[in-house]
C-alpha positions in Angstrom: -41.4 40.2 -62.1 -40.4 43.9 -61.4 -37.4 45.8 -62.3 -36.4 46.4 -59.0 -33.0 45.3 -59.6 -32.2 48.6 -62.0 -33.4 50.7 -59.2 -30.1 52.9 -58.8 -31.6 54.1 -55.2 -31.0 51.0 -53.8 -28.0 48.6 -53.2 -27.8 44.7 -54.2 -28.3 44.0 -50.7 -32.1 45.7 -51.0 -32.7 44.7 -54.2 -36.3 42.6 -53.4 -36.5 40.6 -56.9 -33.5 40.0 -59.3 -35.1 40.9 -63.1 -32.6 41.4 -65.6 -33.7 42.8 -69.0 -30.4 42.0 -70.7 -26.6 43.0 -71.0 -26.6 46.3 -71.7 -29.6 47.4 -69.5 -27.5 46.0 -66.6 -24.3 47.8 -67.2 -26.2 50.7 -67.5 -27.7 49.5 -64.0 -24.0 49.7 -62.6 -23.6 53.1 -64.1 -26.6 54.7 -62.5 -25.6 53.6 -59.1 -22.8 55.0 -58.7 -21.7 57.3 -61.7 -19.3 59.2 -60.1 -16.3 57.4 -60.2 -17.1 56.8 -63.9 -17.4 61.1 -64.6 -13.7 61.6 -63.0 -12.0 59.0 -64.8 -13.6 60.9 -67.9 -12.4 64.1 -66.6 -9.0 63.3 -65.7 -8.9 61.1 -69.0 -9.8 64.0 -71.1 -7.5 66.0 -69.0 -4.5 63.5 -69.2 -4.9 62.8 -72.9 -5.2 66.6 -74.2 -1.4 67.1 -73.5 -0.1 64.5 -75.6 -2.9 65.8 -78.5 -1.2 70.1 -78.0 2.4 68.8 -76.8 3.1 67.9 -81.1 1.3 71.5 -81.7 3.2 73.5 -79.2 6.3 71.9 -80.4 5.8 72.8 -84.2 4.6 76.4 -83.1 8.3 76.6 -81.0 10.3 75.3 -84.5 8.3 78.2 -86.7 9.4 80.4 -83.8 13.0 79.8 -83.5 12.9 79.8 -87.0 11.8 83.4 -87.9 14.5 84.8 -85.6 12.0 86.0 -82.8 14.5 85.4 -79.8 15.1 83.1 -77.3 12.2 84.4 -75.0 9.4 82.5 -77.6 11.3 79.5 -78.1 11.6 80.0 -73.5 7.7 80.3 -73.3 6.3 77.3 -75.8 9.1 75.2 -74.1 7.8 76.4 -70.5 4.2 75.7 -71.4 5.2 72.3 -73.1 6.6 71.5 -69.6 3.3 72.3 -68.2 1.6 70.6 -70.5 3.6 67.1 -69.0 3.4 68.1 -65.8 -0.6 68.2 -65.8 -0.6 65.1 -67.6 1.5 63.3 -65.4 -0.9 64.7 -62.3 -3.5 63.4 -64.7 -2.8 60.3 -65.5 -1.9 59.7 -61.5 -5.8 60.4 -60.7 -7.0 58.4 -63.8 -5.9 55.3 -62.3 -7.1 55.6 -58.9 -10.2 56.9 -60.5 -10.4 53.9 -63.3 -9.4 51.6 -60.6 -12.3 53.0 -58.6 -15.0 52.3 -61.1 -13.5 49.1 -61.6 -13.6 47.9 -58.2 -17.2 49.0 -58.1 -18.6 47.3 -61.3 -17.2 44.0 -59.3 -18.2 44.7 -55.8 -21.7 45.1 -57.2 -22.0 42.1 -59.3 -20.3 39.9 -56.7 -22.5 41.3 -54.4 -25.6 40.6 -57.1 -24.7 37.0 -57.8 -24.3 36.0 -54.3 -27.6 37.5 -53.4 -29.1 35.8 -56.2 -27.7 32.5 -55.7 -28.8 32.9 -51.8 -32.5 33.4 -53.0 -32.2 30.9 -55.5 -31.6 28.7 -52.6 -32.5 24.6 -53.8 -33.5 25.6 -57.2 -30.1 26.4 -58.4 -29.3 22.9 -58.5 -31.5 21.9 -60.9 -31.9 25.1 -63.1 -27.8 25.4 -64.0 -24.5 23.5 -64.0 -22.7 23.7 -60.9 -19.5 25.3 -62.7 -22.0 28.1 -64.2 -22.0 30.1 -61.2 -18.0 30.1 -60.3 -17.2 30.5 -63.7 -19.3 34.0 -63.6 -18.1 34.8 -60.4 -14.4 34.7 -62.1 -14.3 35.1 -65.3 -18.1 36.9 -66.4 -17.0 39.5 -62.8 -13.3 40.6 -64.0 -14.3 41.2 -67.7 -17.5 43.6 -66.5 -14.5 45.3 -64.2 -12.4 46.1 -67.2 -15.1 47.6 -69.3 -15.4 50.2 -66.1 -11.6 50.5 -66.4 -11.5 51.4 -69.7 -13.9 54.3 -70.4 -12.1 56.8 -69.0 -9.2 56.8 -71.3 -11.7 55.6 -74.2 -13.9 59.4 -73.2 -10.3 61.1 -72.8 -9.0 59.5 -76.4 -12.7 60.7 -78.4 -11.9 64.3 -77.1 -8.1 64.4 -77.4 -9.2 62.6 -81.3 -11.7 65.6 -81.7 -9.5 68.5 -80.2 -6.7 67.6 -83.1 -8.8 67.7 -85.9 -9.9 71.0 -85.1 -6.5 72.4 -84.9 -5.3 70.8 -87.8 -8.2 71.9 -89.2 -7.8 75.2 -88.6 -3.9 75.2 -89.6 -4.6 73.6 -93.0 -8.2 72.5 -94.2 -7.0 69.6 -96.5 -5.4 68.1 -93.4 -7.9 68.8 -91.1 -10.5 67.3 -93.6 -8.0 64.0 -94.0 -7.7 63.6 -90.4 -11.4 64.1 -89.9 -12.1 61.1 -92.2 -9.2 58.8 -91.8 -9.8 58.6 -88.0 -13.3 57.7 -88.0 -12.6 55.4 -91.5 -9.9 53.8 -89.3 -11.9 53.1 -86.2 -15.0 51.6 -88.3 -12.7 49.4 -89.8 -12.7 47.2 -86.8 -16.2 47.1 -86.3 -16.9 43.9 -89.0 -14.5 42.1 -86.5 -16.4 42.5 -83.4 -19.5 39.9 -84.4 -17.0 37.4 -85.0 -14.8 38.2 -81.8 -18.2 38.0 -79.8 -19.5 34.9 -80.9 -16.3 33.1 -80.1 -15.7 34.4 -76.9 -19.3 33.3 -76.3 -18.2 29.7 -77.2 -15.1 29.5 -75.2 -17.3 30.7 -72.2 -19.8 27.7 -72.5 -16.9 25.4 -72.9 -15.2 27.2 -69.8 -18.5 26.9 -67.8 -19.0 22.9 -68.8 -14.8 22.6 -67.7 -15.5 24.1 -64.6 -18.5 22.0 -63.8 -16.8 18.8 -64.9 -13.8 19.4 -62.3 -15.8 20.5 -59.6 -18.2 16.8 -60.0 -14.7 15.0 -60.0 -13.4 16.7 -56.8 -16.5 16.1 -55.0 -16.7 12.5 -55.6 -13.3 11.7 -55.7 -13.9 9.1 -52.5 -16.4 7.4 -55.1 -14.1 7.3 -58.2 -11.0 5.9 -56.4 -13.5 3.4 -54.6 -15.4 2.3 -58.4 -11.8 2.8 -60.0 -13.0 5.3 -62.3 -10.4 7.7 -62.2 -9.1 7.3 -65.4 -12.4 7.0 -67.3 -13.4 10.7 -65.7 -9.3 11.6 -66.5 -10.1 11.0 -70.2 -13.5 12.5 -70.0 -12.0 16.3 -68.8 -8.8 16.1 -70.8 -11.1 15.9 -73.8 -13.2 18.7 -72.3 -10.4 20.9 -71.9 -8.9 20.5 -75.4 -12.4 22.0 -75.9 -11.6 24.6 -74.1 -8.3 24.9 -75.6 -9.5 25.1 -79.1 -12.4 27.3 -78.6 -9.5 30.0 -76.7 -7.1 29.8 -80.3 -10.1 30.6 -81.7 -11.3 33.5 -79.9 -7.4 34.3 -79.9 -6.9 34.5 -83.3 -9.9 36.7 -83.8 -8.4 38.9 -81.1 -5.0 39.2 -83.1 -6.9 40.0 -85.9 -8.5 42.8 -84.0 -5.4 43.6 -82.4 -3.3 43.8 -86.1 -6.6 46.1 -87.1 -6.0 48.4 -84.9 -2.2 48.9 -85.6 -2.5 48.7 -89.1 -5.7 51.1 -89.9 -4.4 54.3 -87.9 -0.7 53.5 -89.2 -2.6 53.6 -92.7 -3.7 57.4 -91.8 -1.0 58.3 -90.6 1.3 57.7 -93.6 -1.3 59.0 -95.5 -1.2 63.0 -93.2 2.6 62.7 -93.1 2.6 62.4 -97.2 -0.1 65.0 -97.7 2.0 67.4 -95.3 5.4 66.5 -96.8 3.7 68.0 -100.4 1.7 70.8 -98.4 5.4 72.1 -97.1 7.0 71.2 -100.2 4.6 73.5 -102.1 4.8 75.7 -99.3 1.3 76.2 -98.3 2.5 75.2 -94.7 5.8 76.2 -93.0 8.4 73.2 -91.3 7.5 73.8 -87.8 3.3 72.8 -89.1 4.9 69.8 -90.7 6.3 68.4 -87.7 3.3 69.5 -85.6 1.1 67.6 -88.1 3.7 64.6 -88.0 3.5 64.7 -84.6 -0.6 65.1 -84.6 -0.9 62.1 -86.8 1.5 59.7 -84.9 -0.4 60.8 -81.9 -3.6 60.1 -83.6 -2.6 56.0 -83.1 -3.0 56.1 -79.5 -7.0 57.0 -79.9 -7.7 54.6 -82.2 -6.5 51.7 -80.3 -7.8 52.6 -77.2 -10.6 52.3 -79.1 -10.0 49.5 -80.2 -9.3 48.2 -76.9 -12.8 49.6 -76.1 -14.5 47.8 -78.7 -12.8 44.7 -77.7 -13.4 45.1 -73.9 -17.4 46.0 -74.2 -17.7 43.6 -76.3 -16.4 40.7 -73.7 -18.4 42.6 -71.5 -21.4 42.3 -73.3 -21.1 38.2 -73.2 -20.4 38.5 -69.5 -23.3 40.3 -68.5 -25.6 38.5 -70.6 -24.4 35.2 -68.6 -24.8 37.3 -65.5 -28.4 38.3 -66.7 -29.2 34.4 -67.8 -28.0 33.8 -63.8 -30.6 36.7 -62.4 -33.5 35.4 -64.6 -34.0 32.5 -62.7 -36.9 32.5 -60.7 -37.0 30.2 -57.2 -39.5 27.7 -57.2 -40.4 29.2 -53.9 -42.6 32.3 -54.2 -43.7 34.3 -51.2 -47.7 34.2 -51.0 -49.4 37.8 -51.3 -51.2 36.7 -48.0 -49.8 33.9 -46.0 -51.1 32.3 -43.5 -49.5 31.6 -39.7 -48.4 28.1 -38.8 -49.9 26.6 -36.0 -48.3 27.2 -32.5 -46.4 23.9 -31.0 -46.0 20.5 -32.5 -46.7 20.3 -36.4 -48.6 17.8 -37.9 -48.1 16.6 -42.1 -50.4 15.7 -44.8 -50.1 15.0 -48.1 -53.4 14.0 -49.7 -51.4 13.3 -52.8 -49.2 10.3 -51.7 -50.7 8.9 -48.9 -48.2 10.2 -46.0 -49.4 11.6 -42.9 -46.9 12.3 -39.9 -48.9 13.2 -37.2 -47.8 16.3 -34.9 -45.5 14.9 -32.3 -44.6 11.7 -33.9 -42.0 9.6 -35.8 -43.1 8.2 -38.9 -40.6 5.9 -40.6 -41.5 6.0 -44.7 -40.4 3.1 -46.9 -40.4 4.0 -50.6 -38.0 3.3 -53.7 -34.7 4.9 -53.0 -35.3 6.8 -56.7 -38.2 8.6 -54.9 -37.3 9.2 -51.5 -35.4 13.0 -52.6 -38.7 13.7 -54.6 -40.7 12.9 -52.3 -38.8 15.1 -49.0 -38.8 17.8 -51.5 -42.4 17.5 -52.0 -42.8 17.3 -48.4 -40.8 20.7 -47.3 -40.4 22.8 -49.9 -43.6 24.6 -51.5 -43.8 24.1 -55.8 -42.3 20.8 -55.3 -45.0 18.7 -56.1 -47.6 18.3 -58.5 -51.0 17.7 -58.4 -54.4 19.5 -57.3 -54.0 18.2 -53.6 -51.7 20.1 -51.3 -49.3 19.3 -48.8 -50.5 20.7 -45.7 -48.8 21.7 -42.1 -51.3 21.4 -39.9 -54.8 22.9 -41.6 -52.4 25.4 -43.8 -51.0 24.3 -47.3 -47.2 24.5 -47.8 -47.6 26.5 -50.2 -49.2 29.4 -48.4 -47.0 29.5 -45.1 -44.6 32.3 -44.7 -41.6 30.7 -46.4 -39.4 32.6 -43.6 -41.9 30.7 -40.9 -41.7 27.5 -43.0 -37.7 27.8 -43.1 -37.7 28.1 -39.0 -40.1 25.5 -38.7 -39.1 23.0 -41.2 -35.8 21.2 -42.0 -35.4 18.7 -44.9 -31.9 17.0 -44.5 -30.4 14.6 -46.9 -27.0 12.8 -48.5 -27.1 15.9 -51.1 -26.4 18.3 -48.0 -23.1 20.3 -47.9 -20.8 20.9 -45.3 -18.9 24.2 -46.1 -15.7 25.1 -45.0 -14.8 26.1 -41.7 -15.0 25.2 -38.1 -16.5 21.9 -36.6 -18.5 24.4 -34.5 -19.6 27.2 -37.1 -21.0 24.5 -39.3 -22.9 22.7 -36.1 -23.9 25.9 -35.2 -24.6 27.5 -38.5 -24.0 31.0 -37.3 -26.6 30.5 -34.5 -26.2 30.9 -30.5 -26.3 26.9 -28.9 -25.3 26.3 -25.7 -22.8 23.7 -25.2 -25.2 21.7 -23.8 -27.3 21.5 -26.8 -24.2 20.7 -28.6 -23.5 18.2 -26.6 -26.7 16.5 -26.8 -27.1 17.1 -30.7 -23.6 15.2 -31.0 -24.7 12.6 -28.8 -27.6 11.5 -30.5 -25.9 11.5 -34.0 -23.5 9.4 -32.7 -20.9 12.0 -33.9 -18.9 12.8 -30.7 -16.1 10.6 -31.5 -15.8 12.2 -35.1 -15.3 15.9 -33.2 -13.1 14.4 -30.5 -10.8 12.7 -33.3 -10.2 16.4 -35.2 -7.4 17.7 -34.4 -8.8 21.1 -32.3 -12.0 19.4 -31.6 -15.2 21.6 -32.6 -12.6 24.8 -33.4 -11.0 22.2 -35.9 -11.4 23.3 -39.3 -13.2 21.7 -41.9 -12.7 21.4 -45.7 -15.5 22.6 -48.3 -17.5 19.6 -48.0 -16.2 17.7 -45.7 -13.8 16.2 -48.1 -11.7 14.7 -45.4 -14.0 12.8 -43.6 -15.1 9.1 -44.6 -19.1 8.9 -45.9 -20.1 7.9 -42.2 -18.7 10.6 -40.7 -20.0 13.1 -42.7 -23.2 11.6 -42.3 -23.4 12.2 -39.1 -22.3 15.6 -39.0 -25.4 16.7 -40.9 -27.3 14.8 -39.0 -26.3 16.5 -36.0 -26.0 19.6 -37.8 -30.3 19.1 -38.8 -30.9 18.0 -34.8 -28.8 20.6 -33.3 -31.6 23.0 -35.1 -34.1 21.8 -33.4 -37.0 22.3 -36.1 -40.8 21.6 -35.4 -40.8 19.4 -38.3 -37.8 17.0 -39.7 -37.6 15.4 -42.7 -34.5 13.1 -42.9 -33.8 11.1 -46.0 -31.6 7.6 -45.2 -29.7 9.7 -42.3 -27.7 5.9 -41.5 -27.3 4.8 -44.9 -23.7 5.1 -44.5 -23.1 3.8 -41.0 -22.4 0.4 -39.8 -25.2 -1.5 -38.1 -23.8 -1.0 -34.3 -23.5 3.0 -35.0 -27.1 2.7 -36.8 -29.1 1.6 -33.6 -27.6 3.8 -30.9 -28.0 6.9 -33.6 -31.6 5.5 -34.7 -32.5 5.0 -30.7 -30.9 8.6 -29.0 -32.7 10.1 -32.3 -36.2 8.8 -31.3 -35.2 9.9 -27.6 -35.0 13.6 -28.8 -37.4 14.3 -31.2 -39.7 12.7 -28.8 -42.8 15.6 -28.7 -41.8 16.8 -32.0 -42.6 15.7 -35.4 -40.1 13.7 -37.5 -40.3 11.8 -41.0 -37.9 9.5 -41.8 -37.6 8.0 -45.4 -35.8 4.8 -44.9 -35.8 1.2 -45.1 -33.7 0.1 -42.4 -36.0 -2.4 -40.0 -33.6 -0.6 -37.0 -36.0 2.6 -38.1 -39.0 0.9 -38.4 -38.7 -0.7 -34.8 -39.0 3.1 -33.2 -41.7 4.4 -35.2 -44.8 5.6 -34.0 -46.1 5.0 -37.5 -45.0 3.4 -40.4 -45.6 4.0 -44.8 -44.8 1.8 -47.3 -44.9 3.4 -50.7 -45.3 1.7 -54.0 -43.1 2.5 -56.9 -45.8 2.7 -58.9 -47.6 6.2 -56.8 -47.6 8.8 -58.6 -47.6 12.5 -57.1 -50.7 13.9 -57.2 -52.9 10.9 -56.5 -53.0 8.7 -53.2 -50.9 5.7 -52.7 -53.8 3.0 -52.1 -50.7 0.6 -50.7 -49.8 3.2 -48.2 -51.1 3.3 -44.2 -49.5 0.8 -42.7 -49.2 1.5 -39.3 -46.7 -0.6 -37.1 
């Protein structure tokens, strides 16, 4: 693994392996690529928050001055410069947003753009490596809380100075306030910190919960056909509601520790304050400072709220953050089983022929072999069969003279199609999904249609092939989503095509034409179809029986059967 992915020279896009070392190393990543929006919401936060920090000065310095009879003129210019002073801040505060919006927008750009890259290279192994829900859930909930970290430092970088730029002055003005403010503020502020852990655990909890709730809802959608058909609707009814009281309690939770936070930070800098206002009332009292300081330091110290819970919010909002990105990280860690060979070797040119020592099943180049096996081992097996790292054992699977798993996997991708029940039909139109962003002819349309037996399907949508489809295919019945994705796998026209039970959903009529124009077009071309419909059998070139009891990685001794 390399840490290409914290390269700042280079966008998601280019990014050649995703490596993430953890949570904080990868908002640091989204800082070093593009840091500038980041340094002018600092700027203009500094610059927007200084104002409302000199504003209580200026004011107390104008009282002091009206009251030692110096004219109107003094009183004019603090009052002028006072008006400045709001004036730049509002200018300020105008740019801050666009500028905090900015790095906001950027943090979830980048990790949108991240995740989908990652689940694109992830390909088939996402499946099996995390819950369906994980991904969506990150791509909502994990995306928007990394965004409002970005959003927040600005003002967090503006409140630190406008915090430090007080102190000074009331330093300056009187040293026993100064010193109070310079140790209440930082007192107050590390008074929150014990409350973070807790905060962080929780919301770590209500983010798994979230994750299995999301997962859970998406498996009900997708087989709704199947539950209303079983009559297990209520059963997986019960089974979420539960779920999401899960959820529910796991939120109070997190929200109570959030109020908690949230009382902290109105409490501990309302604590100092009372505290500076009391000191000052006996400073002016004794009169060691004059009425105009008093108010200025009044003012100072009510001001001196605003810091402390943006910091607060700061604390709160990295610390969300910080889950976020480490379930973003978890996401980036995974590895496809699927690794590009240092050295990989060329396919042969024309029709492909495919062994695999290991089971017993040869398909020779140009042929149809019909495989009969246990259904449970049919998906292993068409994995084993087209995608390299899915099977075991010292004898590879071989295309041609070259092992699977030292083809060029972009080769093997053009060359080889596995297609299955578990395939998905995404939303869009009839012809997009056919086509899958490739240039067909509508010939080869037509054809691919034809021998699917899915031209009827098309011609019932309303729009025909520009008729739009729903993720999935959710409108369709099983059979005619079938044979969409078998058309879909013909249409592409691969050198090699694995099919696993492409009629197990179709009636018996539908099942011969689709099983005869099928063996009519892949004539020339190697095909390997895992069923155990005798409608199959009676077109192969070649037929395999499997045992239940063959075991990857050794040869099936019941296997060879040729018809």
């Amino acid at each position: 693994m390399t840490n290409a992915l914290f390269d700042a020279s280079v966008r998601p896009d280019d990014v050649p392996e995703a490596d993430a070392r953890g949570p904080w190393a990868y908002l640091w990543w989204l800082v070093r690529i593009r840091p500038w929006p980041l340094v002018l919401a600092a700027v203009l936060g500094t610059v927007w928050m200084a104002p409302l920090a000199l504003i209580p000065l200026i004011i107390g310095r104008a009282i002091d001055e009206a009251g030692h009879g110096s004219g109107q003129a003094g009183l004019y210019l603090w009052s002028l410069l006072a008006l400045g002073l709001g004036l730049v801040q509002a200018a300020a505060g105008a740019g801050l947003i666009q500028a905090a919006v900015g790095a906001e927008a950027h943090a979830l750009s980048y990790t949108h753009r991240v995740l989908v890259r990652q689940v694109v290279r992830l390909g088939a192994t996402l499946r099996g490596r995390t819950r369906s829900g994980e991904v969506a859930a990150s791509a909502a909930a994990d995306v928007e809380s990394i965004g409002n970290a970005f959003e927040v430092v600005g003002r967090t970088i503006g409140a630190v100075v406008a915090a430090v730029l007080v102190a000074v002055a009331l330093t300056v003005t009187s040293p026993v306030l100064g010193l109070a403010v310079l140790i209440g503020v930082p007192a107050a502020v590390l008074g929150i910190g014990p409350l973070l852990r807790p905060l962080q655990e929780r919301d770590e909890a209500q983010r798994e919960q979230m994750g299995i709730a999301t997962s859970q809802a998406g498996d009900i959608v997708a087989g709704l056909r199947i539950l209303r058909g079983i009559g297990g609707e209520a059963g997986f009814a019960e089974r979420f509601r539960r779920t999401s009281q899960q959820v529910r309690r796991a939120g109070e939770s997190a929200g109570r520790m959030e109020a908690w936070l949230q009382a902290a930070g109105v409490l501990l800098p309302g604590l100092v304050t009372v505290g500076i206002v009391w000191l000052g009332a006996r400073l002016a009292l004794n009169g060691t400072i004059t009425a105009g300081e008093l108010i200025a330091f009044y003012g100072a110290s009510a001001f001196l709220t605003l810091p402390v819970s943006t910091a607060t919010e700061a604390a709160e909002t990295l610390s969300l953050a910080k889950v976020a990105a480490g379930r973003v990280c978890a996401l980036l860690r995974l590895v496809p089983e699927t690794v590009r060979p240092a050295d990989p070797e060329p396919l042969p040119v024309g029709a492909l022929g495919l062994t695999d020592a290991g089971t017993g099943i040869t398909a020779e180049a140009g042929r149809l072999t019909v495989v009969t096996a246990p259904a449970d081992r049919t998906g292993r097996l068409a994995d084993r069969l087209t995608r390299p790292g899915a099977g075991e054992g010292p004898a590879p699977v071989r295309l041609g003279a070259v092992p699977l798993d030292r083809a060029d996997p972009d080769e093997l991708r053009s060359r080889v199609l596995r297609s299955g029940p578990s395939d998905t039909l995404f939303s869009g139109t009839v012809r997009e999904e056919l086509t899958a962003g490739t240039a067909r002819s509508g010939q080869d349309l037509d054809r691919a249609l034809f021998a699917a037996d899915a031209a009827d399907v098309v011609d019932a949508l309303p729009g025909g092939l520009d008729a739009r489809l729903d993720e999935d295919g959710r409108t369709l019945s099983g059979g005619q989503r079938q044979r969409l994705l078998l058309a879909r796998a013909l249409l592409a026209a691969p050198d090699v095509l694995v099919l696993e039970d492409p009629t197990s959903s179709v009636d018996a009529h539908t099942e011969a034409r689709i099983v005869d124009r099928v063996a009519a077009l892949r004539a020339g071309r190697t095909t390997v179809v895992f069923s155990d419909s005798p409608l199959w059998r009676g077109v192969a070139d070649r037929e395999l029986r499997l045992g239940a009891d063959t075991a990857p990685g050794s040869p099936d001794r019941s296997a060879g059967v040729p018809s």
